[in-house]
C-alpha positions as a printed Julia matrix, in Angstrom:
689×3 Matrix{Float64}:
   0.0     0.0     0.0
   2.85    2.04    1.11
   4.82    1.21   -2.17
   1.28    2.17   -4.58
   0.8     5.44   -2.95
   5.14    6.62   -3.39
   4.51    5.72   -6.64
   1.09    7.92   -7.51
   1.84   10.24   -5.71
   5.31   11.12   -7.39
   3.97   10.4   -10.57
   0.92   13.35  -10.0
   3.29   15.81   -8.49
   5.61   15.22  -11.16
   3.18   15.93  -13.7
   1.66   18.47  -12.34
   5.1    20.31  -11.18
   6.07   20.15  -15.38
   3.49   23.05  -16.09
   2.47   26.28  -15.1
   0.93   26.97  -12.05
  -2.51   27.68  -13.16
  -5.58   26.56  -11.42
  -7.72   23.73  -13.17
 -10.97   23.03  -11.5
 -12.49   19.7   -11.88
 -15.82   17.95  -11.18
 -16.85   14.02  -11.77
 -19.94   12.92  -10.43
 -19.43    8.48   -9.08
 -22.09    6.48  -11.26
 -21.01    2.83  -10.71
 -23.78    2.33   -7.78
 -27.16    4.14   -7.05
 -24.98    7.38   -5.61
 -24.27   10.15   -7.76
 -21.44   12.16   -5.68
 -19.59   15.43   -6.7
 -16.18   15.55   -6.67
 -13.23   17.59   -7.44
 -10.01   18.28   -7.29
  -9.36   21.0    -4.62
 -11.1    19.07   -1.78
 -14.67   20.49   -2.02
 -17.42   17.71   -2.66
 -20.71   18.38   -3.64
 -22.63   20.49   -6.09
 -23.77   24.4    -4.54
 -26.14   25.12   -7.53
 -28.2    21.94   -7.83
 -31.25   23.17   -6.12
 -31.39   25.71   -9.27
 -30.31   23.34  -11.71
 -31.53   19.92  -11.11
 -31.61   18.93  -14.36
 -27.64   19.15  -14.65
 -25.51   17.09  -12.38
 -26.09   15.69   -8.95
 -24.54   16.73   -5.99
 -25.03   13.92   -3.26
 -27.88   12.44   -5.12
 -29.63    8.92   -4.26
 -31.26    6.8    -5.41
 -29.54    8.47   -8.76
 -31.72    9.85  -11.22
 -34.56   10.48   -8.64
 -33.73   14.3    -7.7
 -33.29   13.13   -3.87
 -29.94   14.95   -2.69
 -28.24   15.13    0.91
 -25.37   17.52   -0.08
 -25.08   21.1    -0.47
 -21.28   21.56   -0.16
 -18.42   20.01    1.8
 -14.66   19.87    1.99
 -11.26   18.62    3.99
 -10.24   20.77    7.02
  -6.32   19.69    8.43
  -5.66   22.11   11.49
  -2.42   22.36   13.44
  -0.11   24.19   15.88
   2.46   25.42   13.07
   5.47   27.16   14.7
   3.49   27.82   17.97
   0.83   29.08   16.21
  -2.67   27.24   15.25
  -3.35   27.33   11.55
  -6.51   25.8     9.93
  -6.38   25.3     6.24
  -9.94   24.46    4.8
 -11.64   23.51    1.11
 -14.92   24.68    1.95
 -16.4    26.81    4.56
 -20.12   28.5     5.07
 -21.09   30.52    1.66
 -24.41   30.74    0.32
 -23.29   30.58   -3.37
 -20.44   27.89   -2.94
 -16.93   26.95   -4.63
 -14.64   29.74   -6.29
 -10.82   30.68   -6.93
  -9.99   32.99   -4.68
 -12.84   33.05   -2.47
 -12.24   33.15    1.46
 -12.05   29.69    3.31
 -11.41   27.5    -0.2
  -7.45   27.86    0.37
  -6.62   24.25   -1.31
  -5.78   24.53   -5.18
  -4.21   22.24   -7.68
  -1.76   22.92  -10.35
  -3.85   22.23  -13.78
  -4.47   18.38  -13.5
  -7.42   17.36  -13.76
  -9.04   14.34  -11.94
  -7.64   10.73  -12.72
 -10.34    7.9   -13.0
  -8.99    4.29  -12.84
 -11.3     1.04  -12.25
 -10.78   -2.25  -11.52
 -12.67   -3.7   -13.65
 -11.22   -5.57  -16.64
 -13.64   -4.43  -19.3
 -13.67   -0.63  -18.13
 -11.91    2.12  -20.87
 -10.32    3.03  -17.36
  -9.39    0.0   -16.16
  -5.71   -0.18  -14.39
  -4.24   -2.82  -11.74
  -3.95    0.18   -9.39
  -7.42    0.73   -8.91
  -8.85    0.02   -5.57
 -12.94   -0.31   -6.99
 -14.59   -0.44   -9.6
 -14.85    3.78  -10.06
 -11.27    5.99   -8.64
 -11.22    9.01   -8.9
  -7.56   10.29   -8.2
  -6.13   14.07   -7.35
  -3.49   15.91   -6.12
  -4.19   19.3    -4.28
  -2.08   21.27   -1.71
  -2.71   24.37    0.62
   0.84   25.6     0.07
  -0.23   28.16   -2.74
  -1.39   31.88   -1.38
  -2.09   32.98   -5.23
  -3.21   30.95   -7.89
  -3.45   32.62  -11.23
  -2.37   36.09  -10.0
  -5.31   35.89   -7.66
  -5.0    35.9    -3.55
  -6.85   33.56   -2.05
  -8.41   35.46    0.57
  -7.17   35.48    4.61
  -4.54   32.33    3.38
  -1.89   34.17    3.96
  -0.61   31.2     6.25
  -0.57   28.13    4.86
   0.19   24.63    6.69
   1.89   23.32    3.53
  -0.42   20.27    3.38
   0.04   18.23    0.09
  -3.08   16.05   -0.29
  -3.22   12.74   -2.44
  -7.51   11.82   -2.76
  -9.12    8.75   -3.62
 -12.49    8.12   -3.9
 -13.32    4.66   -4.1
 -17.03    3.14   -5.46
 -18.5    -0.11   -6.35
 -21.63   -1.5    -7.8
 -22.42   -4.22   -5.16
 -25.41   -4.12   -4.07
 -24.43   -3.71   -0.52
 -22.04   -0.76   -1.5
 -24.44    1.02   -4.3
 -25.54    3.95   -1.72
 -21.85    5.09   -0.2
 -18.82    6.59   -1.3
 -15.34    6.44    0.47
 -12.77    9.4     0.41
  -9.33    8.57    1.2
  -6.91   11.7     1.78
  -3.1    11.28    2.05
  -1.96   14.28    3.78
   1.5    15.2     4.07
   3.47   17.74    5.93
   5.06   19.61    3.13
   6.87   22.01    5.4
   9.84   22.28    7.16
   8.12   22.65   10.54
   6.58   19.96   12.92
   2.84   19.65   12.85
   1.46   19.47   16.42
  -1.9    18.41   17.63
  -3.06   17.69   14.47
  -7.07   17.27   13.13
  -8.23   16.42    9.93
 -12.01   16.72    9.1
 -14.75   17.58    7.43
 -17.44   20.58    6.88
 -20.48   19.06    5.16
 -23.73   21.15    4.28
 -25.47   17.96    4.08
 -29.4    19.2     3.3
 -31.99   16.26    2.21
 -34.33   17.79   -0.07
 -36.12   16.74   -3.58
 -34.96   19.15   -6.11
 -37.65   18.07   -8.46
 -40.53   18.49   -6.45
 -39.03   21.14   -4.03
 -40.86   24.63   -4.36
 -39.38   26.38   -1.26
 -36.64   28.97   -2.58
 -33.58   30.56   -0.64
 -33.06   30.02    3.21
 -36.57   27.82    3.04
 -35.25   25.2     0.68
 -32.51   24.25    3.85
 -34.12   25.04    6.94
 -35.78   21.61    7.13
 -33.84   19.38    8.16
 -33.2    17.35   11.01
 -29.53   16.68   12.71
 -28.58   13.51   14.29
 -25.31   11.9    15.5
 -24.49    8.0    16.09
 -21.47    8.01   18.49
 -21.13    4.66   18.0
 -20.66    4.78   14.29
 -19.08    7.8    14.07
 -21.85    9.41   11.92
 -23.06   12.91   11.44
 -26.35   12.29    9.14
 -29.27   14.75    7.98
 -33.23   14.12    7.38
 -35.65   15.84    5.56
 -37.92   16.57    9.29
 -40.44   19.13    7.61
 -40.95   20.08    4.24
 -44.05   19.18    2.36
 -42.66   17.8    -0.48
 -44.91   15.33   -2.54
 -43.76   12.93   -4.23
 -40.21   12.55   -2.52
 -38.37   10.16   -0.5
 -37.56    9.53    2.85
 -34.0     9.07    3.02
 -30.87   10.06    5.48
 -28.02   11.67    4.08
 -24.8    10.53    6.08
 -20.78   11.45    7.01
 -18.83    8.8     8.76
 -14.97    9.01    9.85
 -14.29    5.67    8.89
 -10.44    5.47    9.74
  -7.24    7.11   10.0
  -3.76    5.5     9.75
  -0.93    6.94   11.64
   2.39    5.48   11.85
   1.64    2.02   10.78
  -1.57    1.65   13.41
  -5.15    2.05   12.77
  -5.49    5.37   14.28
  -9.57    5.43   15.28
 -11.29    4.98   18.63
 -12.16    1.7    17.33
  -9.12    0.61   17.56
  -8.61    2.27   21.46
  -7.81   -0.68   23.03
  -4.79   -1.63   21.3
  -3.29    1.68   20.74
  -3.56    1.72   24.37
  -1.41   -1.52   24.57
   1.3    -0.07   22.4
   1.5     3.39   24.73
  -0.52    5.38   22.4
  -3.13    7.96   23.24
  -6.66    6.99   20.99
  -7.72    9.98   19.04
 -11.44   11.55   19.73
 -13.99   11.83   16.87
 -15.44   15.05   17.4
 -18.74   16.17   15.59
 -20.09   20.23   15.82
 -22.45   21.84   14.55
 -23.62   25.57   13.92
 -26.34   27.35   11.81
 -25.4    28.32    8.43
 -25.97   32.01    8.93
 -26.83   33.32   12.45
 -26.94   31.32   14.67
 -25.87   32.42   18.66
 -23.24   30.87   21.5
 -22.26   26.81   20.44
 -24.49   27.88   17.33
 -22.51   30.81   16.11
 -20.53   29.82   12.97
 -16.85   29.51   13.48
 -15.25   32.91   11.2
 -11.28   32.43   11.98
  -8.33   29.72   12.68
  -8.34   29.54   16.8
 -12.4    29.09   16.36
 -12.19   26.63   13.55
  -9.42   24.59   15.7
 -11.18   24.67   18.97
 -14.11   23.48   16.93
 -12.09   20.1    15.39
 -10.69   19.67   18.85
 -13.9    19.15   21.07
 -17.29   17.52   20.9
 -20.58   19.17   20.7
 -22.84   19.27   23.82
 -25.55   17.05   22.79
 -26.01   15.87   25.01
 -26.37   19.52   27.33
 -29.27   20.87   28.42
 -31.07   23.34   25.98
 -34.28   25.16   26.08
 -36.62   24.06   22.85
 -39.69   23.53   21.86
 -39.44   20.09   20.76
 -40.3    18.28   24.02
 -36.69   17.11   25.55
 -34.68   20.17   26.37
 -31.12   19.09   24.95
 -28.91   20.38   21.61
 -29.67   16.32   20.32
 -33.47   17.1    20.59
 -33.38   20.48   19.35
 -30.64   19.29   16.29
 -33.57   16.17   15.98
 -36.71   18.49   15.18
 -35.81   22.29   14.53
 -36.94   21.69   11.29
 -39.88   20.27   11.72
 -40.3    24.03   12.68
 -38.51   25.27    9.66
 -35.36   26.19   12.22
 -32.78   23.37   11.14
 -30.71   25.1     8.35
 -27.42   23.38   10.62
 -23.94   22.77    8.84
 -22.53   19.59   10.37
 -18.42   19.07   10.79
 -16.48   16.14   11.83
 -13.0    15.55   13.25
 -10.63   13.45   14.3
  -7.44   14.14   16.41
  -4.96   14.87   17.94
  -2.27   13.34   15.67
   0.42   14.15   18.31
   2.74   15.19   15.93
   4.02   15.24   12.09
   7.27   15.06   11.13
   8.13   17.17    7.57
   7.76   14.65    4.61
   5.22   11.89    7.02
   2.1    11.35    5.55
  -1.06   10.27    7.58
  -4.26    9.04    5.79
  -8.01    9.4     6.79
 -11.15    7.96    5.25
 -14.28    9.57    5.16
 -17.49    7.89    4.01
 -20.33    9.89    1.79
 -23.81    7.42    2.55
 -27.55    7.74    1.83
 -29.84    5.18    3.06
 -33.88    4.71    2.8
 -35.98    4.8     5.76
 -37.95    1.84    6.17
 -41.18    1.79    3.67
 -43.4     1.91    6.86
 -41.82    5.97    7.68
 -41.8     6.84    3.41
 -44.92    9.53    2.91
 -45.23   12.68    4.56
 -46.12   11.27    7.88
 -42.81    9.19    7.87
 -40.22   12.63    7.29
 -40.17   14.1    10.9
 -39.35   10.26   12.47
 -36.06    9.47   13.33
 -35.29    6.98   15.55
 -33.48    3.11   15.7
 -36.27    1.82   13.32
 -36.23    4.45   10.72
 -32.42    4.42   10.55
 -32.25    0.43   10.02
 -31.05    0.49    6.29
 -28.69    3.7     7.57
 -27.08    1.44   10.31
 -26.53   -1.6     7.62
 -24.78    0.77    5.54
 -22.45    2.05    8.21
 -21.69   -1.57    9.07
 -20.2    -2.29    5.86
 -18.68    1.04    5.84
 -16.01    0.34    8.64
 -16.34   -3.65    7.5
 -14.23   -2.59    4.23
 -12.21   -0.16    6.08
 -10.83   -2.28    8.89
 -10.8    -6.03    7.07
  -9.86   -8.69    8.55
  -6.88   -7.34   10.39
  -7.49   -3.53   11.46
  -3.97   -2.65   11.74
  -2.89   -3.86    8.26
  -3.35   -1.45    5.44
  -3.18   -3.93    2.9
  -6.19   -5.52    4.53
  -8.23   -2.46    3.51
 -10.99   -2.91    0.92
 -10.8    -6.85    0.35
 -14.25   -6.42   -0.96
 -16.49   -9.71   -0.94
 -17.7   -10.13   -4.82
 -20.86  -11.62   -6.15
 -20.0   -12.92   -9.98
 -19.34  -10.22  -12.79
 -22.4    -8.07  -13.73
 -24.6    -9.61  -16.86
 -23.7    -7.97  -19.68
 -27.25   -7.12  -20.67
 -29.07   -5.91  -23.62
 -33.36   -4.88  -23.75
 -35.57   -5.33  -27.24
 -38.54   -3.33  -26.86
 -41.7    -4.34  -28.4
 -45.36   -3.97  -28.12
 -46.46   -4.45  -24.39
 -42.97   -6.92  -24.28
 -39.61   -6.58  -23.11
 -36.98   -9.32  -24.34
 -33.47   -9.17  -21.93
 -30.67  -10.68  -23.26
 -27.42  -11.24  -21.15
 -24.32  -13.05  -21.21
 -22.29  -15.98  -19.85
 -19.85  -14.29  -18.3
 -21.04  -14.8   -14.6
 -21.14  -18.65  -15.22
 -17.69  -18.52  -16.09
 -15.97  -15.93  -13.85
 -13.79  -17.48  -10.78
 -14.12  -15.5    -7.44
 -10.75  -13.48   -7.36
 -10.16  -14.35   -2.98
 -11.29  -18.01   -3.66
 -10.48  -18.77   -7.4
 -12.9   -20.96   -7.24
 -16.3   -21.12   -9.46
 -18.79  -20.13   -7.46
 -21.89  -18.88   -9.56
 -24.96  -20.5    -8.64
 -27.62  -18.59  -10.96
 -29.61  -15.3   -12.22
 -32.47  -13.17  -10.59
 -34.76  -10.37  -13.21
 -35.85   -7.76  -11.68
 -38.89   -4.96  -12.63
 -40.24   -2.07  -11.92
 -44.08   -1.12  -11.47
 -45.69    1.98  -13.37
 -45.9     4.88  -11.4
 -42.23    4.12   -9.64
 -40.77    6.73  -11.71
 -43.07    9.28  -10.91
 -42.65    8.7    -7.31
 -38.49    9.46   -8.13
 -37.85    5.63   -6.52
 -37.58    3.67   -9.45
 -33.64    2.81   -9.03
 -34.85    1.62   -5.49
 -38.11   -0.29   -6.18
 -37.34   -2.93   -8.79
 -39.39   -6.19   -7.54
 -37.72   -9.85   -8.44
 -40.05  -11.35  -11.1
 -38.17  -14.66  -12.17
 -35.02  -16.59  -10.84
 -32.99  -19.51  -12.02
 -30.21  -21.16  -10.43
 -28.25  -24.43  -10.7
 -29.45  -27.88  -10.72
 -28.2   -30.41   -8.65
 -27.07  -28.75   -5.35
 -29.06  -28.13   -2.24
 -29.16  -24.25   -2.56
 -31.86  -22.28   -3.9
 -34.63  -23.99   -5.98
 -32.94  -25.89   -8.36
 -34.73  -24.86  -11.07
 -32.29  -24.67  -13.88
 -31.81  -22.64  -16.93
 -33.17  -24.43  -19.93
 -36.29  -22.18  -20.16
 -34.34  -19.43  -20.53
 -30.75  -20.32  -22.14
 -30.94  -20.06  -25.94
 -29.98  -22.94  -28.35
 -27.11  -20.7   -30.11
 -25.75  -17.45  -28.34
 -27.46  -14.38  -30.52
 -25.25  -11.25  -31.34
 -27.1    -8.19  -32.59
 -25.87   -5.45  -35.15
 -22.82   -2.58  -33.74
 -22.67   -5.36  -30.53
 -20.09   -7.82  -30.03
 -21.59   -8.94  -26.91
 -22.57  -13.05  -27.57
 -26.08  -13.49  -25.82
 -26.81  -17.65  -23.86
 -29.64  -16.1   -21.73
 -32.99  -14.59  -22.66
 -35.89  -13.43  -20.49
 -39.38  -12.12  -22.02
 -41.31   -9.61  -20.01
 -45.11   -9.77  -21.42
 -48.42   -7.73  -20.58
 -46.27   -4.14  -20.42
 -48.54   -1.01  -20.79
 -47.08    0.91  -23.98
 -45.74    4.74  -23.27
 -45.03    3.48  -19.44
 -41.44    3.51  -18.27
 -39.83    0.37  -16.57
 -36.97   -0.6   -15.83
 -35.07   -3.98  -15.47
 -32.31   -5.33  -14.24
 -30.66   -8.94  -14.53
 -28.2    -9.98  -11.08
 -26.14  -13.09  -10.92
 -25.54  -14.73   -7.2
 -23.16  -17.04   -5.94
 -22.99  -20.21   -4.07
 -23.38  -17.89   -0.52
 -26.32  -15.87   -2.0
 -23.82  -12.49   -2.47
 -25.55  -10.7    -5.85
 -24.2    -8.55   -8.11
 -26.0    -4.71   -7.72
 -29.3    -4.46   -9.23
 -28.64   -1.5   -10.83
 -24.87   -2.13  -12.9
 -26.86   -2.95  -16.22
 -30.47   -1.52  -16.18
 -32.12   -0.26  -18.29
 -35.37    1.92  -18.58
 -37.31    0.87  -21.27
 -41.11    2.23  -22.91
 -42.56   -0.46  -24.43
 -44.71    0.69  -27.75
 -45.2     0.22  -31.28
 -42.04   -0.72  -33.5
 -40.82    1.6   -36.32
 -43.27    1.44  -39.09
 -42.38   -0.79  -42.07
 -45.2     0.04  -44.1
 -46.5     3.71  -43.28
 -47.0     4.16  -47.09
 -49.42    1.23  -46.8
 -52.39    2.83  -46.61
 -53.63    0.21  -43.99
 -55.36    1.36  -41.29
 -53.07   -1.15  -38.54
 -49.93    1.21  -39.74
 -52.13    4.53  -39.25
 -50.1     7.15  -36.86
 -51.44    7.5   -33.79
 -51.26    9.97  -30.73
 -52.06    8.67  -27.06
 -53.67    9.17  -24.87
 -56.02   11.15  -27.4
 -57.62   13.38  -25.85
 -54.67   14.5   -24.03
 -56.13   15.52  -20.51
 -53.41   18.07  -18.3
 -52.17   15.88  -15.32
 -52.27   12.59  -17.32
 -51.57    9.72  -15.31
 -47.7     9.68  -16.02
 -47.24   13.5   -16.2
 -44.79   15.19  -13.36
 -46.08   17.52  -11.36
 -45.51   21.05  -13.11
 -46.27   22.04  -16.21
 -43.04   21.49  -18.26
 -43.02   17.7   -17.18
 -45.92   16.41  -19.63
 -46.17   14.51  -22.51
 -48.19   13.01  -24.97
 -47.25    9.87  -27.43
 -47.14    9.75  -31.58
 -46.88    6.12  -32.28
 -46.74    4.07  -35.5
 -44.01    5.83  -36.37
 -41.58    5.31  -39.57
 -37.85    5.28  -39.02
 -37.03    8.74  -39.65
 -39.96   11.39  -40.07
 -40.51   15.09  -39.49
 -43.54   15.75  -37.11
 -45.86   18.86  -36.86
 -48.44   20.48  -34.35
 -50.5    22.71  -35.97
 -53.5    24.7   -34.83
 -56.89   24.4   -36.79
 -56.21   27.76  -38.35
 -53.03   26.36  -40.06
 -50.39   27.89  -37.66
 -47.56   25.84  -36.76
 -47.57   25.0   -32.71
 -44.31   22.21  -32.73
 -42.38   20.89  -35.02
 -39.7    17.24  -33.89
 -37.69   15.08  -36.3
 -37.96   11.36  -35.02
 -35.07    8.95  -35.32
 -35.64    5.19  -34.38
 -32.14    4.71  -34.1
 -31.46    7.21  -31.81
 -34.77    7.91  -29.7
 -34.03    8.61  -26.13
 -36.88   11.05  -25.42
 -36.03   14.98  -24.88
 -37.93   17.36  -22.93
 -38.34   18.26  -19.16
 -40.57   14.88  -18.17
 -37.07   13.21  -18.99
 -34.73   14.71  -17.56
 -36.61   14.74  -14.21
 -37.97   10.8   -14.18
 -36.41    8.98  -17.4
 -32.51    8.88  -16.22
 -29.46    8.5   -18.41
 -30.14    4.97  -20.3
 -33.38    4.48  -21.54
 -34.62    2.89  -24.74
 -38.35    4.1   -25.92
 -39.57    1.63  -28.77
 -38.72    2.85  -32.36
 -41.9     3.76  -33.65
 -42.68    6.2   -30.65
 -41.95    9.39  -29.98
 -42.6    11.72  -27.0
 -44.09   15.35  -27.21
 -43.75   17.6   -23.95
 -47.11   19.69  -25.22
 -45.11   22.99  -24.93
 -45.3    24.97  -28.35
 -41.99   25.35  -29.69
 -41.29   28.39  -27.74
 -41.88   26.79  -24.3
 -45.55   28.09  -24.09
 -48.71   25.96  -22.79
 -51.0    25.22  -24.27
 -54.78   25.98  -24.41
 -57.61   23.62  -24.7
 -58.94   22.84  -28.2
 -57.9    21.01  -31.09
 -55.11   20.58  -32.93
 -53.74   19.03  -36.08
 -50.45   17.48  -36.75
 -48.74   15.88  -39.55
 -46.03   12.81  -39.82
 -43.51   13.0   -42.75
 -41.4     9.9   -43.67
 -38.39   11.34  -44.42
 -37.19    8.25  -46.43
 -40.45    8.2   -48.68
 -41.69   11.84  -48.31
 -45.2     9.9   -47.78
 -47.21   12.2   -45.45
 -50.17   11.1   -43.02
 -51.96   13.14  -40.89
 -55.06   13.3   -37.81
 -56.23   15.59  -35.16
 -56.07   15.41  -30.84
 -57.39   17.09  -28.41
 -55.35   18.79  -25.36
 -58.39   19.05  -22.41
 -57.69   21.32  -19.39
């Protein structure tokens, strides 16, 4: 481990050292599980503007594609007593409009590299053997610079001379889909001792549905509810009172996982033994203020000796504190101030004291980025201001496996770390949409694969997954799929035994532009056309460990194929529009007026389509593309994710006239133009208000 890092870590510095100083920001959002995390490459995580843009990336989003974030902004803190004197460098601190150069309390900067992304997996364009998952993201960022590009970065006048190697490190195992690790190899840079040393981290974490979400400014974060698991060394964030509908119960989450200091596991977990070998544990310290102004343990910390004595003590929680939420402590009061629109709270957490740092040692910490469901009994309205032990169930199961990967099997070994248990490969999987039918086609490539701790063969069979209508809507579709069929080896005394014959094909199938050779095929029948599913194919092994659910979905609308014969006259190859009439707040239409849509079916492979009102004047006007029909317009964007396949003879229309206008009630007439035959049919619907 020791050996891997040398060797990064001189290669990034050494490429970044060979040109010019110049500042290079950087953002890559994790997609291998269900968590769509922001990061960068000068410490600060998250995403400040995605309450007003929710249709571009995600910040700390989960289930992904569903609009549910947990993140406004975080970023590292590393405090110290440098020269006798405490300095505090910090990537992010409490500013309304987020991230840029030069702004006060974002003092960490890079020098024009951007991030690195490495996988481990063989098949990946990034795959390399140093990759710890199956997603890296690598950078190299330092404190040491008081200028970058001619511009001061303001009060960093003195610097620790931290140099900072990050790894973020993400899988798509089911049981690590919804959490994101951050390692950070700090080094003392300087020619001075560090003393008394924290690392940690400010997080904005705010749980709010940016899709359905209507509050603006200070109301779209004062919501939330605060909690801390000393146990699990956990900072995590509800949504207690907004009135959000649809949304998603969730808890957004910050563990300090670990910390590695001179060879030892450097946590309290580990207390007893650094005890044994005459070391003093380190505290985990969590605090917590209001974002703007807040009063006494409240008040935001505004210089170094504040933000130091912050990392180096623990919040009274536990302390007695007049509220109006029934117990009178800071836990209560941190539990249910917003319930009563009071809980816009930044949360920080520390760890410390690393006695000291010699110049050129290098410590590491890991963080942990989580989101977890509440239980469906607490999801509605009625469920968002409950948090106690059985609401945070899935929460707790995530933070088990969090400090399960970190420590291994031995705590104190860092080569131990991240010995992830692995179901078989991912299905390479492939969906043929038809009329009310879904065909899935997948590979062989989990019956083959040998589990790399065992080497041993240990597939035992396949499980299909699908979603129900209406999922999408309710921004859980990611999160909701149901198992519809499973198969799984003959001959053994696990599972049901059922074998594969009714669903491996006589000869593997390959399809046109795919290389992929397809032994397995599933047919989903009875499908409602227009309606978005999605589905998913897992493979298990021998100990029932499955691949993630959501590595190869796919989000399909079943319909009519493209039209072979629209010159036909026939009425069975007639265009179409549905549902016809069109009435607003249709049953799969998103709650505002730009997510609607209506469906032109019967379709021919390539055609030019126009709305036109009965006086002749042109209301829309889309060219439709079988081979390249992913559906544009708001209702996408905010419910259809990234991979979706709509059938080839469909097309979607977001009933906005061509310059974004609704609307009215009445008639209209529109035209289909095969662009191949320049045949031309044509009909009438009705949009009812």
């Amino acid at each position: 481990m020791k050996l891997k890092f040398t060797i990064t870590f001189f290669l990034l510095l050494f490429s970044f050292t060979s040109v010019a100083a110049q500042q290079l920001f950087d953002r890559r959002v994790t997609t291998a599980g269900n968590f769509g995390l922001s990061v960068t490459n000068v410490g600060v995580i998250g995403k400040p503007d995605v309450r007003n843009n929710p249709a571009g990336d995600p910040s700390m989003e989960f289930p992904r594609d569903s609009g549910q974030e947990h993140l406004f902004e975080a970023g590292l803190w590393v405090g110290a007593i440098y020269d006798g004197q405490v300095r505090v460098s910090t990537a992010a601190v409490t500013n309304p409009t987020g991230y840029s150069t030069g702004r006060a309390g974002y003092e960490f900067t890079n020098d024009g590299t951007p991030l690195v992304e490495r996988s481990s997996l063989p098949d990946s364009e990034f795959f390399s053997p140093d990759a710890t998952s199956h997603q890296d993201f690598v950078g190299v960022f330092s404190d040491r610079r008081t200028t970058i590009g001619g511009i001061p970065i303001s009060g960093h006048e003195q610097p620790i001379f931290a140099d900072v190697l990050m790894e973020n490190y993400n899988w798509n195992f089911g049981f690590t889909e919804n959490l994101s690790y951050i390692r950070y190899d700090i080094t003392n840079d300087s020619d001075q001792v560090w003393d008394s040393v924290y690392v940690g981290k400010y997080a904005d974490i705010v749980v709010r549905n940016v899709n359905s979400a209507t509050d603006l400014g200070s109301n779209f974060f004062n919501r939330n509810g605060i909690g801390y698991i000393d146990s699990l060394y956990t900072t995590y964030a509800f949504d207690a009172g907004s009135t959000d509908d649809p949304s998603i119960n969730t808890y957004g989450a910050l563990t300090l996982a670990g910390a590695e200091y001179r060879g030892n596991y450097f946590h309290p977990r580990n207390a007893e033994f650094l005890q044994e070998q005459g070391i003093s544990p380190p505290q985990v310290n969590a605090q917590y203020w209001q974002f703007s102004a807040g009063a006494g343990v409240y008040s935001r910390p505004n210089d170094d000796t504040d933000r130091y004595q912050r990392m180096s003590s623990m919040f009274p929680l536990d302390g007695e504190f007049n509220n109006a939420c029934g117990e009178n402590t800071h836990r209560e009061w941190l539990r249910c101030a917003g319930t009563l629109s009071q809980g816009n709270f930044i949360s920080s957490i520390h760890i410390g004291p690393f006695p000291e740092i010699e110049p050129g040692e290098t410590i590491t910490v890991y963080f942990a980025y989580s989101s977890a469901n509440k239980p469906e009994q607490f999801q509605g309205l009625s469920g968002k201001p409950v948090d106690n032990s059985e609401t945070r169930v899935n929460l707790y199961e995530t933070l088990d496996w969090i400090f399960q990967l970190v420590e291994g099997e031995d705590i104190n070994d860092p080569d131990d770390r991240f010995n992830v248990p692995e179901p078989p490969p991912v299905p390479r999987m492939r969906a043929e949409v038809g009329p009310g039918s879904v065909q899935l086609y997948w590979d062989r490539r989990s019956v083959e694969a040998t589990n790399p701790l065992s080497g041993e063969q240990e597939f035992e069979g396949f499980r299909v997954y699908k979603t129900e209508i209406g999922d999408d809507l309710r921004g859980i579709i990611t999160q909701s799929s149901r198992l519809i069929a499973e198969y799984d080896s003959l001959g053994n005394d696990i599972g049901f035994n059922t074998g594969f014959e009714s669903i491996e094909l006589p000869e593997p199938v390959t399809f046109p532009g795919d290389d992929v050779e397809y032994h397995f095929m599933y047919e989903a029948t009875g499908l409602l056309s227009g309606w978005q599913y999605l589905f998913s194919v897992t493979a298990f092994d021998n100990s029932f460990l499955e691949s993630s659910r959501i590595a190869n979905s796919q989000r399909v609308f079943p319909g009519t194929p493209a039209n072979e014969n629209f010159s036909s006259g026939s009425s069975e190859f007639a265009v179409g529009v549905y549902p016809n009439p069109y009435r607003v707040n249709a049953a799969w239409d998103g709650n505002s007026p730009l997510n609607r849509r209506i469906m032109f079916y019967n379709l021919p492979h390539r055609a030019e389509i126009r709305v036109y009102t009965l006086s002749g004047d042109i209301v829309a006007r889309m060219d439709h593309d079988s081979a390249n029909n992913p559906g544009t317009g708001r209702w996408f964007s905010d419910f259809g994710g990234s991979e979706r396949q709509i059938a080839g003879g469909e097309h979607a229309w977001d009933v906005l006239s061509e310059s974004n206008q609704i609307l009215r009630t009445g008639l209209y007439l529109y035209t289909v133009k095969d662009l191949d035959s320049g045949e031309i049919q044509r009909g009438r619907l009705a949009i009812i208000k």
